[in-house]
Each structure stands twice: as C-alpha cells, then as structure tokens.
VEXRO-169818 format. One record per atom (N, C-alpha, C, O): residue in three letters; x, y, z. Coordinates in pm, whole numbers, padded with zeros to 5 digits, always signed. Layout:
REM VEXRO-169818
ALAXYZ
...
//
This chain:
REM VEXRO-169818
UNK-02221+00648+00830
UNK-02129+00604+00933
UNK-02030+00717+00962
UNK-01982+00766+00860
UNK-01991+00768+01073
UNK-01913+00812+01135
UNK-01791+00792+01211
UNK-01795+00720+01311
UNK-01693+00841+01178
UNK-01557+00783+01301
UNK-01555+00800+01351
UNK-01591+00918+01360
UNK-01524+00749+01453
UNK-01528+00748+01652
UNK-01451+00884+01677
UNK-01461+00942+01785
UNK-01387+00925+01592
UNK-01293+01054+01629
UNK-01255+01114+01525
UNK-01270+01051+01420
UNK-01194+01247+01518
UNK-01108+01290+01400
UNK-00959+01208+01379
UNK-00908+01167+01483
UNK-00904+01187+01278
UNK-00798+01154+01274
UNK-00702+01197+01380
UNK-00699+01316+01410
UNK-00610+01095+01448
UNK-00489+01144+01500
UNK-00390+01224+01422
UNK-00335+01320+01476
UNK-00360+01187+01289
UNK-00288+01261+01221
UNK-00340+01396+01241
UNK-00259+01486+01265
UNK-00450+01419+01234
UNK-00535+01589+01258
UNK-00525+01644+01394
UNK-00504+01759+01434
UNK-00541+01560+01440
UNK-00557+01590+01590
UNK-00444+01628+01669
UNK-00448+01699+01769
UNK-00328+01568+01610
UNK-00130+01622+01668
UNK-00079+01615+01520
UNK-00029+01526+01452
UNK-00121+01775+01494
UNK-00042+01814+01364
UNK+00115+01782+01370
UNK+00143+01724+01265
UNK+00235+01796+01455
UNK+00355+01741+01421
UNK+00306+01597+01325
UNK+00318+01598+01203
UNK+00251+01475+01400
UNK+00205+01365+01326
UNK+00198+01412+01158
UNK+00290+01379+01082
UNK+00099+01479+01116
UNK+00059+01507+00955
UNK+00238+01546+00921
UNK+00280+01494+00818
UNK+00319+01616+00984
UNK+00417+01691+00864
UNK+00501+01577+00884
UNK+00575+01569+00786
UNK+00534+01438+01008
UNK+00603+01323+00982
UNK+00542+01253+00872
UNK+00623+01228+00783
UNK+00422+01211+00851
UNK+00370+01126+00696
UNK+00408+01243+00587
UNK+00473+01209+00488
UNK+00375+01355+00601
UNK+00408+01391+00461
UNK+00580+01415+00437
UNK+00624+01407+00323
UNK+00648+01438+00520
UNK+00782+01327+00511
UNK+00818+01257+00453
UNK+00881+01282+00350
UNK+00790+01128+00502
UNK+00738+01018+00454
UNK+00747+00993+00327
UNK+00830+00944+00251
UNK+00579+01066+00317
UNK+00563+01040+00134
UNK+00627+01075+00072
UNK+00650+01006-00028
UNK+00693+01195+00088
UNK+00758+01275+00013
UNK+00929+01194-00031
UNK+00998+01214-00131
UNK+00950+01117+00067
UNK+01082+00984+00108
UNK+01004+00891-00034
UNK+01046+00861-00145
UNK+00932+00878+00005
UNK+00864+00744-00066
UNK+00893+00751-00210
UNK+00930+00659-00282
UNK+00866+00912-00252
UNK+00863+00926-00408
UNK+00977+00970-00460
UNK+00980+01018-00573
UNK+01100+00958-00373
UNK+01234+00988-00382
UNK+01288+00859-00417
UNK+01408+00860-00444
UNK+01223+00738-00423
UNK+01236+00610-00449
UNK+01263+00542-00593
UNK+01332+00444-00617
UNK+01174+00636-00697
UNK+01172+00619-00829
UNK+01119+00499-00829
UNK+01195+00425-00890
UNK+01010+00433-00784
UNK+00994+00326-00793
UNK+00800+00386-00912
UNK+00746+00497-00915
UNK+00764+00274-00973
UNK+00696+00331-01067
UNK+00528+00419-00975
UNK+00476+00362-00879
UNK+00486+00518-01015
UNK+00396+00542-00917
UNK+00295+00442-00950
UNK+00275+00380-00846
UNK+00220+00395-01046
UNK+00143+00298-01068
UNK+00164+00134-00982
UNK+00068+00061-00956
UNK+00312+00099-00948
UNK+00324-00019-00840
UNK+00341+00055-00745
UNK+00422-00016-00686
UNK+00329+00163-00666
UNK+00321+00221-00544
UNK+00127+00165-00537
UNK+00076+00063-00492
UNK+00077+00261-00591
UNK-00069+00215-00619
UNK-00128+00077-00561
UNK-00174+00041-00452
UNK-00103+00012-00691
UNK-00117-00151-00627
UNK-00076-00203-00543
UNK-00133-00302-00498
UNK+00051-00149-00486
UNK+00087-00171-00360
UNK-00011-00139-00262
UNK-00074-00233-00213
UNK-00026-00062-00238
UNK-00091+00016-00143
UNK-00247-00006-00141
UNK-00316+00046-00053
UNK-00300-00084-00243
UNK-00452-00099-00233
UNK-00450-00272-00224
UNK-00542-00344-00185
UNK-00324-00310-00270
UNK-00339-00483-00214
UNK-00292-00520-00049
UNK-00302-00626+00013
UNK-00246-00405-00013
UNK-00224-00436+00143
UNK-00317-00385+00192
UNK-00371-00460+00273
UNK-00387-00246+00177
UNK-00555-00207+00225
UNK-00608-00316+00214
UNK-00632-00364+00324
UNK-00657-00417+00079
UNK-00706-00481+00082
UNK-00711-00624+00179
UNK-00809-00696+00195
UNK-00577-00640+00238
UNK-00566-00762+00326
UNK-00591-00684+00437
UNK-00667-00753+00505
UNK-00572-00582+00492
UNK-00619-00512+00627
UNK-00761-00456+00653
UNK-00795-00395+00754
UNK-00854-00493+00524
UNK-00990-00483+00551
UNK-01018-00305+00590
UNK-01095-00241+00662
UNK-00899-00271+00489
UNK-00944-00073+00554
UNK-01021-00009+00424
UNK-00972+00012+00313
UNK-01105+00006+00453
UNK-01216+00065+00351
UNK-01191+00188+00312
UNK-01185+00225+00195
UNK-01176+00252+00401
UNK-01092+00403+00345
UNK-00987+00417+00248
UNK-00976+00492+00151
UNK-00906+00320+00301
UNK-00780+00283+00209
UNK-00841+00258+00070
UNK-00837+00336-00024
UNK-00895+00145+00072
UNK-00917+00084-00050
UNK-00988+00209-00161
UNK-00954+00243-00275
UNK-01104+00258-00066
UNK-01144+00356-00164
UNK-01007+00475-00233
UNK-00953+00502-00341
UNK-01002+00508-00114
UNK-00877+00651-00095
UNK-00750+00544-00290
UNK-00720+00580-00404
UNK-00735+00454-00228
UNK-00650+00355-00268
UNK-00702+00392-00429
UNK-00629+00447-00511
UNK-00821+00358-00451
UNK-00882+00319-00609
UNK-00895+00483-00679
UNK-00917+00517-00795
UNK-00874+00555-00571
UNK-00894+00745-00657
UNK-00757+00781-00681
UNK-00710+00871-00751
UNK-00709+00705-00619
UNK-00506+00763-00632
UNK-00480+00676-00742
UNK-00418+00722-00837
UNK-00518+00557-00743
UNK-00466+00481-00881
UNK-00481+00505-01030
UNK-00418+00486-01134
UNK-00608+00564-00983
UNK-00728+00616-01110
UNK-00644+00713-01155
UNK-00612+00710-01273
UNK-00598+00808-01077
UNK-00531+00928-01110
UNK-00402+00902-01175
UNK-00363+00985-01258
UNK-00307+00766-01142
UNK-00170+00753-01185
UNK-00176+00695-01324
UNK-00078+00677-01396
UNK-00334+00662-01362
UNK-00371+00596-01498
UNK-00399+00440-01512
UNK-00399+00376-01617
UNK-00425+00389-01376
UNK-00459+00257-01338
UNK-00575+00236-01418
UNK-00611+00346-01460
UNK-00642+00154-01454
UNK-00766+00097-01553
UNK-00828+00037-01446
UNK-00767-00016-01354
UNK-00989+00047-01458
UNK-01074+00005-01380
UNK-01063-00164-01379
UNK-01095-00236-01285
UNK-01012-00206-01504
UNK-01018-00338-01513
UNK-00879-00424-01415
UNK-00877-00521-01340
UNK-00786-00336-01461
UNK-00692-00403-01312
UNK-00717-00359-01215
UNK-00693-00456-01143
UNK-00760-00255-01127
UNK-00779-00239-01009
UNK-00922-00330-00983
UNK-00939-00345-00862
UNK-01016-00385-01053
UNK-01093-00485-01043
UNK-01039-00633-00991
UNK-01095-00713-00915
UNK-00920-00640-01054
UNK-00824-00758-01032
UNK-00704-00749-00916
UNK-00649-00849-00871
UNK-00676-00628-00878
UNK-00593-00665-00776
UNK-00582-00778-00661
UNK-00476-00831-00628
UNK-00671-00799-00622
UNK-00709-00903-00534
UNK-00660-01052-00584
UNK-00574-01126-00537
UNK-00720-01062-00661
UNK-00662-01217-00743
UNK-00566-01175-00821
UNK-00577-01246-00922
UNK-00471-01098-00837
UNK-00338-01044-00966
UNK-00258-01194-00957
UNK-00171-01201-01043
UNK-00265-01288-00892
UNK-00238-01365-00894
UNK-00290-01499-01066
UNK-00219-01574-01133
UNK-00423-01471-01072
UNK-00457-01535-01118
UNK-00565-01450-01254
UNK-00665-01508-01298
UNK-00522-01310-01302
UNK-00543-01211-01379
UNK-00411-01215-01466
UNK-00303-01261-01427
UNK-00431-01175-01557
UNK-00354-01170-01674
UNK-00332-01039-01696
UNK-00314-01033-01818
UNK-00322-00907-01641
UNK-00323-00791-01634
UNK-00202-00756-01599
UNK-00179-00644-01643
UNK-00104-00805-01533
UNK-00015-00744-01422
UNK+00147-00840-01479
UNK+00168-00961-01476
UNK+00239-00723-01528
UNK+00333-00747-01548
UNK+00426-00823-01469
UNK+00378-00851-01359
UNK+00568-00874-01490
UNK+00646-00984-01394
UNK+00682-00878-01268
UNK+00694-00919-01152
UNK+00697-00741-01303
UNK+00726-00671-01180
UNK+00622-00634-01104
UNK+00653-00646-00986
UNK+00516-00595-01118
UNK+00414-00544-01081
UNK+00408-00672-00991
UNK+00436-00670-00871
UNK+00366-00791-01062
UNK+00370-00943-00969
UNK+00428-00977-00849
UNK+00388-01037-00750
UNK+00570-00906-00891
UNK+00699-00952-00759
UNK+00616-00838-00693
UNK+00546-00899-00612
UNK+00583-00690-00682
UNK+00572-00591-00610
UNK+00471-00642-00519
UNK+00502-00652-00400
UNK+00382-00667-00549
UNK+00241-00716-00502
UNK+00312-00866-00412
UNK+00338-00852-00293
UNK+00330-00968-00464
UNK+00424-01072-00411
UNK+00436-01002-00270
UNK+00370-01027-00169
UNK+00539-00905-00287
UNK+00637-00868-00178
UNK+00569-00791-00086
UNK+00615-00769+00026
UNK+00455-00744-00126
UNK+00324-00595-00063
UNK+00278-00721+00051
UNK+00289-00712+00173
UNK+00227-00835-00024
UNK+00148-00956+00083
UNK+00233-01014+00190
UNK+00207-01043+00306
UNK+00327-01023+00129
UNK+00463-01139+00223
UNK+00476-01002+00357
UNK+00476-01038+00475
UNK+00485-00896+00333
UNK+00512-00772+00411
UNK+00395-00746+00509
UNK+00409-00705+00624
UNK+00278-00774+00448
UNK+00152-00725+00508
UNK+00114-00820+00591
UNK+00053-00792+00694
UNK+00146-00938+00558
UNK+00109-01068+00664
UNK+00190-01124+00711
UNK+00208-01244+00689
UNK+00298-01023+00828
UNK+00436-01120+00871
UNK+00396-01235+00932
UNK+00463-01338+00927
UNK+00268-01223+01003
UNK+00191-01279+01139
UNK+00169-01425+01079
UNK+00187-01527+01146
UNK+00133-01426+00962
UNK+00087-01578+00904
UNK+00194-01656+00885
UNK+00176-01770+00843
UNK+00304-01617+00909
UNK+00405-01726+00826
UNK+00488-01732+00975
UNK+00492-01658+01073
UNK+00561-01880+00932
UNK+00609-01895+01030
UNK+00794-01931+00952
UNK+00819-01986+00845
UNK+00890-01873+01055
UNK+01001-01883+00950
UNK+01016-01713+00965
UNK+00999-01626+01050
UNK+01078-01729+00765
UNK+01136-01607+00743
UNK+00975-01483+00694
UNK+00866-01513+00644
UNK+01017-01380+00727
UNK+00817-01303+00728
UNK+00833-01263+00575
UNK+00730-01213+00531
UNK+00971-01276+00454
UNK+00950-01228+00342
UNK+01033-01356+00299
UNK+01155-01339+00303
UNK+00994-01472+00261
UNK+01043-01592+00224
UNK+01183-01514+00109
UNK+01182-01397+00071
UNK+01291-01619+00075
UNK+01395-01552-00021
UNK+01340-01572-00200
UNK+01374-01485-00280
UNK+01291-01639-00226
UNK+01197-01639-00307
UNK+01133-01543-00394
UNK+01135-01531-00516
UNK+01077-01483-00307
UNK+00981-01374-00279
UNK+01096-01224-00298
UNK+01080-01141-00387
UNK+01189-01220-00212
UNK+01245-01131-00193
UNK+01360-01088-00343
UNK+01399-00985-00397
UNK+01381-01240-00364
UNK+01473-01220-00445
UNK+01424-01220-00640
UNK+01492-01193-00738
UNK+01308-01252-00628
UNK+01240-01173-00730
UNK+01213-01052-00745
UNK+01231-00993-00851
UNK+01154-00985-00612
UNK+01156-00827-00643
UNK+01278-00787-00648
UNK+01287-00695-00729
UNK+01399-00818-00589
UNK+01552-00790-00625
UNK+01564-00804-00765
UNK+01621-00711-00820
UNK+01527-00888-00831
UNK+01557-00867-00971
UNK+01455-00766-01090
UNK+01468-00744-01210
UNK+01364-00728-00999
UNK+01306-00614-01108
UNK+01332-00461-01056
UNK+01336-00354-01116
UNK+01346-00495-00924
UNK+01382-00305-00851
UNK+01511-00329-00811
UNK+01564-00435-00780
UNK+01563-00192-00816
UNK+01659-00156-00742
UNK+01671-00174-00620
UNK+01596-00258-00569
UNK+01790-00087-00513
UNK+01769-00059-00389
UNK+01694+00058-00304
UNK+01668+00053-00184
UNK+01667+00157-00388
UNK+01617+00280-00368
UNK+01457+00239-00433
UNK+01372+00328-00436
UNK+01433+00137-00472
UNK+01273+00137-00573
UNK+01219+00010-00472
UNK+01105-00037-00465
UNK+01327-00023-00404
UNK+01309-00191-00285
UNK+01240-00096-00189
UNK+01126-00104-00144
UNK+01344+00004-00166
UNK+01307+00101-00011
UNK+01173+00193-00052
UNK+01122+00266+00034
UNK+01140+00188-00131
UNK+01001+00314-00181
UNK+00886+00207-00178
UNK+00784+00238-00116
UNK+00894+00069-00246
UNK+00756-00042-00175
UNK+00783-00079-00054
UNK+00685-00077+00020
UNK+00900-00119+00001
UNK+00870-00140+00162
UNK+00784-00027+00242
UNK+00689-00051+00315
UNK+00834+00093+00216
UNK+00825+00200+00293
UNK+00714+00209+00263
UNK+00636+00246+00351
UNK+00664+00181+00132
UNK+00480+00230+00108
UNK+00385+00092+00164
UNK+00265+00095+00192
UNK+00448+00012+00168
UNK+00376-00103+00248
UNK+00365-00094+00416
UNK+00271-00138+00483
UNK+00470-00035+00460
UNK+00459+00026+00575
UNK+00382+00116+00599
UNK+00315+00111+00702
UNK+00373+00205+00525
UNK+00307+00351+00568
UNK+00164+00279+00523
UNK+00071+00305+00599
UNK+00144+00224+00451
UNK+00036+00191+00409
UNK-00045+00095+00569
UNK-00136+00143+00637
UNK-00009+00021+00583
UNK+00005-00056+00724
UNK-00057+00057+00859
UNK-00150+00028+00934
UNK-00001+00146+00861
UNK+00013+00275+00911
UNK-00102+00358+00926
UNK-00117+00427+01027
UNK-00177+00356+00839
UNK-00252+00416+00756
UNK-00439+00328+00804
UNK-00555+00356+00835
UNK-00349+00221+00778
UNK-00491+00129+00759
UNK-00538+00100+00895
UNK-00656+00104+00929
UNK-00415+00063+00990
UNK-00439+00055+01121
UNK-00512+00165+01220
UNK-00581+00144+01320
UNK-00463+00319+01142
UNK-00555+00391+01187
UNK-00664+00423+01159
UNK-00739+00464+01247
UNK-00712+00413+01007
UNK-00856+00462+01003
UNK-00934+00331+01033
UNK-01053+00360+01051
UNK-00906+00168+01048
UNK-00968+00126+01108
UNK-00994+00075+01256
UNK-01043-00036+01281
UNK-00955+00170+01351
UNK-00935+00162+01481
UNK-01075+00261+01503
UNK-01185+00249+01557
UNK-00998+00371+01422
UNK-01116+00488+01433
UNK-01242+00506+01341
UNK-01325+00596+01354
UNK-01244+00422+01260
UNK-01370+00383+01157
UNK-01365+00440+01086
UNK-01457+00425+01007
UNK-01275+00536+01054
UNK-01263+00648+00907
UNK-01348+00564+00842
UNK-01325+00443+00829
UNK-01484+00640+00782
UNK-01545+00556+00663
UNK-01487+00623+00497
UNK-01453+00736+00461
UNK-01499+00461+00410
UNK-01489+00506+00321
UNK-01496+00658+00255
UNK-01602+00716+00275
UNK-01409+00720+00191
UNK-01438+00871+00108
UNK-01422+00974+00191
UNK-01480+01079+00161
UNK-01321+00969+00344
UNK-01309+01014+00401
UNK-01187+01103+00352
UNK-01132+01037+00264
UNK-01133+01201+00366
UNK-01016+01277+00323
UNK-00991+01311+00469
UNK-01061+01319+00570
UNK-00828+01332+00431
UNK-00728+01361+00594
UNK-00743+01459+00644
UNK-00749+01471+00767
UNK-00758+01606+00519
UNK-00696+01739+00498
UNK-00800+01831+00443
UNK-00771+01948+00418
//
C-alpha cells in the first residue's frame, strides 16, 4: 500500500520545524516518557491510524514499554498492568480524543480531576499537548494513507 502523497509535513518544511517544536515543548513537560507513549498509542488507537499505532509500539518499545502492556493498552481498563496514573493518563488521552461522543463537558470533572491528582501543571500540559499532537498526527497520515512503518524523515 501506498500514500496518496508524501507527507505535508515533508512537503512545507516550515510545517516539520513547527512539530518538532512541539515535541521538543512536549518533553519540557516532565511528564513520564513511558505515559507520553501510552498516551499516544491509545489515542492512535481510537483514530484507527495504523501508522501511529505501529510508529506508536517502536517508540514505546524504545522508552522500555513491555510487549505485554502495549498488548493491553486497548482494554488498560480492564488489565492489571497499568498503574493509578498511567490509568488517569489514558482516562484523560480518551475523554480528549473523543470530544465528539459526549455530550456536556468533552473532559467530564471526574476524569479531569484524577489526572490533577497524579500530574502536575506542566506534566497536565505535556499529555494534553501529546494527545493533541497526537490527534494531529493521526488525522494526517490517515487522510493520506501513510501505511503502517512509514517514517516522516
């Protein structure tokens, strides 16, 4: 399979040096890189971006993620793998990723105010921001079909 195009990020280099920005914002966050991870492969995972998910499972691998929780991300709900923060992070990755489903508030207080009690404000702003960019991310390589194992760079 092939993508309909090269990446936009490739295609209007200003674009590439705003994400790596970005990331570079993101990890100014101190938030743990391993719940950046799961972050970022449980919102691939609700946006059906295959690239992500893969891209998602080689970055985790690398931060020291275990094949056996990234097996479980999907249900971390109902896995015994995933600490009370990791929980709220993920919690807060879904409530973020699916404003569209809920009707009301798009990050219930609940929700919000559990990850308030395991992150900071600077570790709050490094999963939003990676749930965003992540969002970001997914929307483009599946517009343009980036297939799985695709690299940006």
């Amino acid at each position: 399979m092939n993508a309909r195009m090269k990446n936009p990020a490739l295609v209007l280099p200003d674009a590439m040096k705003g994400i790596q920005s970005l990331m570079s914002a993101i990890r100014q966050g101190d938030a743990p890189q391993q719940i950046l991870e799961l972050v970022h492969l449980r919102t691939s995972q609700i946006n059906g971006c295959s690239a992500c998910v893969y891209g998602g499972i080689a970055s985790a691998k690398k931060a020291g993620e275990t094949d056996e929780r990234l097996h479980h991300v999907a249900a971390w709900r109902e896995a015994p793998f995933f600490s009370d923060a990791e929980r709220a992070a993920l919690a807060l990755a879904e409530a973020t990723a699916r404003i569209a489903d809920r009707s009301g508030k798009a990050v219930p207080d609940e929700i919000w105010d559990e990850a308030a009690d395991h992150f900071d404000e600077k570790q709050l702003s490094a999963i939003i921001l990676m749930v965003a960019t992540t969002n970001f991310f997914n929307r483009i390589n599946t517009t343009i079909e980036e297939p799985a194992g695709t690299t940006w760079g």
